[in-house]
TORSE-538565 format. One line per field, with one value per residue (C-alpha): residue number from 1; residue in three letters; x, y, z. Coordinates in nm, 2 decimals, m for minus. Layout:
BEGIN
nr: c(NUM:...);
rest: c(ALA:...);
px: c(X:...);
py: c(Y:...);
pz: c(Z:...);
END
This chain:
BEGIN
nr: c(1:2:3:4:5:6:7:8:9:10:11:12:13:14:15:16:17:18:19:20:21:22:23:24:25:26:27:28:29:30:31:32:33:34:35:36:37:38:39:40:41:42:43:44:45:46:47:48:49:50:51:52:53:54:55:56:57:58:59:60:61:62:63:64:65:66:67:68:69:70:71:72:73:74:75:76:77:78:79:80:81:82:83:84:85:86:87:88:89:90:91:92:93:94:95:96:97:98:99:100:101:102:103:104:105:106:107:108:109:110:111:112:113:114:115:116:117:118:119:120:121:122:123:124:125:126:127:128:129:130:131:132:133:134:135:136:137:138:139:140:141:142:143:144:145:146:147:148:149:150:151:152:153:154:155:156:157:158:159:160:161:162:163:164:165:166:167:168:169:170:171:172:173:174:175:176:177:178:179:180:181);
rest: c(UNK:UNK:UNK:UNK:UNK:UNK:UNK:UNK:UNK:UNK:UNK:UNK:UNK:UNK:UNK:UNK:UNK:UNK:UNK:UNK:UNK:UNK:UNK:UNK:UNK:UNK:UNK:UNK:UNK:UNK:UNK:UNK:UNK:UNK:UNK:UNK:UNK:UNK:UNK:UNK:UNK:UNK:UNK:UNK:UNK:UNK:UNK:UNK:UNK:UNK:UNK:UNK:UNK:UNK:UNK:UNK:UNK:UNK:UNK:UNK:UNK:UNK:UNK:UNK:UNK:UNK:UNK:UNK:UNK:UNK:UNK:UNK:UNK:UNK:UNK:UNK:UNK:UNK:UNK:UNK:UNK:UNK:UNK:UNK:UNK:UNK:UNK:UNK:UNK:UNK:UNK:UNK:UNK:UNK:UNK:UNK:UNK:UNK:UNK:UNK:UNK:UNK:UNK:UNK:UNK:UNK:UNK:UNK:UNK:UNK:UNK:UNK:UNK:UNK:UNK:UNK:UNK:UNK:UNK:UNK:UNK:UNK:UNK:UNK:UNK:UNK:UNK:UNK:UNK:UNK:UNK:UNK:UNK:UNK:UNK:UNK:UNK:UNK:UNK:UNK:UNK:UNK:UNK:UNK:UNK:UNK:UNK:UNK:UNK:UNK:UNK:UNK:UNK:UNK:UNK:UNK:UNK:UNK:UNK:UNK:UNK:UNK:UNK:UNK:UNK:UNK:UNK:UNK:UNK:UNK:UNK:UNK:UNK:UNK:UNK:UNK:UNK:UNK:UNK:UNK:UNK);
px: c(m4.76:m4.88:m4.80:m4.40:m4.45:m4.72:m4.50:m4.57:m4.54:m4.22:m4.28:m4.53:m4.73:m4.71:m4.96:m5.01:m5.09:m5.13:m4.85:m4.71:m4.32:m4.33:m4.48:m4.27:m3.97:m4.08:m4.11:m3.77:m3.61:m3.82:m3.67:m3.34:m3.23:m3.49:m3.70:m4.05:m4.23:m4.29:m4.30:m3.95:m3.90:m4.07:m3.90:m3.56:m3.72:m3.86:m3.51:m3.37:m3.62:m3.47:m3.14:m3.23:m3.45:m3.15:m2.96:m3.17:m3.25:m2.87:m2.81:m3.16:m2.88:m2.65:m2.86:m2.96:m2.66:m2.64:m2.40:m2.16:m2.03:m2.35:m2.45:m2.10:m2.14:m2.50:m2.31:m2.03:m2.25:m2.51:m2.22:m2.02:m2.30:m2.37:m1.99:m2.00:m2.28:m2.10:m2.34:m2.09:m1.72:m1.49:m1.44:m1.84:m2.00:m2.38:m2.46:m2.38:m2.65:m2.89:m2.78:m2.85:m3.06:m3.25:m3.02:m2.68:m3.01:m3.06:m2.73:m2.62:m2.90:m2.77:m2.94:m2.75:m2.42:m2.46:m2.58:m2.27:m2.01:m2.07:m2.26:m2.57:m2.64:m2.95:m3.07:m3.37:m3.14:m2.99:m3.30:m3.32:m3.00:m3.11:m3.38:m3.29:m3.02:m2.74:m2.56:m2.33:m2.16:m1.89:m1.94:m2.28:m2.62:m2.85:m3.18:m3.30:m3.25:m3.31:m3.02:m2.85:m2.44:m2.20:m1.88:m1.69:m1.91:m1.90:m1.62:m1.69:m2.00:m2.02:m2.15:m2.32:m2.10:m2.36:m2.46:m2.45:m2.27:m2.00:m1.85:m1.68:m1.87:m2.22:m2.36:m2.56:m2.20:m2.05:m2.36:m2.29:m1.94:m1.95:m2.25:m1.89:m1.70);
py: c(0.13:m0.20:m0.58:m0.59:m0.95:m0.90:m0.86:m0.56:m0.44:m0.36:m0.20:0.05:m0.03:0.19:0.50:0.44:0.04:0.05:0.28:0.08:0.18:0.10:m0.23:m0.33:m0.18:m0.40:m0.72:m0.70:m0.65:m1.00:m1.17:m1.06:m1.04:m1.43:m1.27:m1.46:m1.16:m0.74:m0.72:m0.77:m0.50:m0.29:m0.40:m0.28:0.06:0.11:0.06:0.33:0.54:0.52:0.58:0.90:1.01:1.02:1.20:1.49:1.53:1.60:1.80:2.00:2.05:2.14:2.44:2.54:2.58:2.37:2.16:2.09:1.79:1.61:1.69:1.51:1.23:1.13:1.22:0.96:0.71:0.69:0.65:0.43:0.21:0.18:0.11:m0.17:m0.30:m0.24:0.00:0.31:0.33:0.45:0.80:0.86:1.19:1.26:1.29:0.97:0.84:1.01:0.83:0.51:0.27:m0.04:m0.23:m0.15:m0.25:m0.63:m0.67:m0.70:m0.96:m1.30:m1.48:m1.23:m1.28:m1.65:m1.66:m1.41:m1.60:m1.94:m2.11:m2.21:m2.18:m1.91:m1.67:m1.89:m2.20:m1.98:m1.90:m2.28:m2.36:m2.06:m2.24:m2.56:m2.48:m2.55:m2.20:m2.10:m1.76:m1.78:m2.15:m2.04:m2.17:m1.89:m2.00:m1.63:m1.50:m1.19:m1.13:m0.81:m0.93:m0.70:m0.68:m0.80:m1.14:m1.17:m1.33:m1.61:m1.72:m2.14:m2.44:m2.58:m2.82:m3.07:m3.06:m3.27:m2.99:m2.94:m3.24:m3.17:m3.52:m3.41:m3.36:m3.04:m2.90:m3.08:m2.91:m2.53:m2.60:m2.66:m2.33:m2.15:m2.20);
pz: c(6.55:6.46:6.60:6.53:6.43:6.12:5.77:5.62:5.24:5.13:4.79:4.65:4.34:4.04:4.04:3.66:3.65:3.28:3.18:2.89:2.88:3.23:3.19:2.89:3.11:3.43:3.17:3.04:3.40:3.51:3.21:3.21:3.58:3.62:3.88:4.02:3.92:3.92:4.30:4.29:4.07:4.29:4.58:4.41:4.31:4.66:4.78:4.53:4.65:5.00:4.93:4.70:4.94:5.19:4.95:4.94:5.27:5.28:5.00:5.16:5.48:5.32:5.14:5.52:5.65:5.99:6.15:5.91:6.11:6.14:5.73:5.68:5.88:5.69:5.43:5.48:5.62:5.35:5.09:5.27:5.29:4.93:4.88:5.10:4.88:4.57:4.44:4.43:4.35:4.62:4.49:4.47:4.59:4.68:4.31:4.23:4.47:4.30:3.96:4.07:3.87:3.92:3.74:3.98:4.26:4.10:4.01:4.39:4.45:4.50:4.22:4.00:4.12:4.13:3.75:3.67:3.83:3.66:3.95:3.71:3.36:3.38:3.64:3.68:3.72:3.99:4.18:4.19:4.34:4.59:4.71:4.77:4.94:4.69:4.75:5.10:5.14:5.34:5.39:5.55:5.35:5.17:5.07:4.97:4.61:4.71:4.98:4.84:4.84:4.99:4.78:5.03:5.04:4.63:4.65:4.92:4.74:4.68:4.64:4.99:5.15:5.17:4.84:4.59:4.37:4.52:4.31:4.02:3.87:3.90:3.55:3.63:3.71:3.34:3.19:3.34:3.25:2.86:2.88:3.04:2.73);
END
């Protein structure tokens, strides 16, 4: 079982490590998306994995046969889930889950959605805001870039109350405006 307090891995490394579309692919999604580095890619993809997995184990039911009540509850929750998340639309059906790419995965991170909503000028900018504690959802402080944003929290995302950018003075704020035009 192990000692519940030790971390453990939370992604799998790539059977092919030198595989170059994959690395070129990996490179683009660190730049683009301003990630620290490939592990966080892997994270994401580990996640998909998850959530595919899930979905065939419950299009494998279905095949068999069984209770028809339980396959529809996995069914629901596993998709209602991903809605809540953002990650599926609300008409979505078990094939959409197993369209999912890494992509719709980092774009519910929070350093994503604070880039895309005008809170700093880059993603990397972001991160840093992240981190030092410049970014509240729901009034309440986030320091992890990481921490996937539900849709219903996109929308209550903001600057810390005690920090220094929640004035409309502060010239990292006149800066991120004039990038907004």
């Amino acid at each position: 079982m192990g000692y519940p307090g030790k971390n453990h891995k939370q992604y799998q490394t790539p059977k092919r490590p030198f595989e170059l579309s994959r690395i070129e692919e990996e490179t683009r999604l660190v730049i683009e998306y301003g990630l620290r580095n490939k592990r966080e890619v892997w994270i994401a993809k580990g996640a998909l994995r998850r959530y595919r997995k899930a979905a065939r184990e419950i299009i494998a039911l279905q095949s068999t046969g069984s209770e028809q009540t339980r396959i529809e509850r996995k069914k629901d929750e596993l998709i209602g889930s991903l809605q809540r998340i953002g990650m599926l639309s609300d008409n979505a059906d078990i094939d959409d889950v197993l369209a999912l790419r890494v992509e719709q995965q980092l774009d519910r991170r929070l350093q994503t959605q604070v880039y895309r909503r005008g809170f700093a000028r880059s993603p990397k900018q972001a991160r840093q805001f992240i981190t030092h504690g410049h970014i509240a959802i729901g009034g309440r402080r986030v320091t992890i870039p990481g921490y996937t944003v539900s849709a219903r929290d996109q929308e209550e995302i903001s600057y810390a109350g005690s920090s220094p950018l929640v004035s409309d003075i502060h010239s990292e704020r006149q800066r991120i405006a004039k990038v907004g035009r």
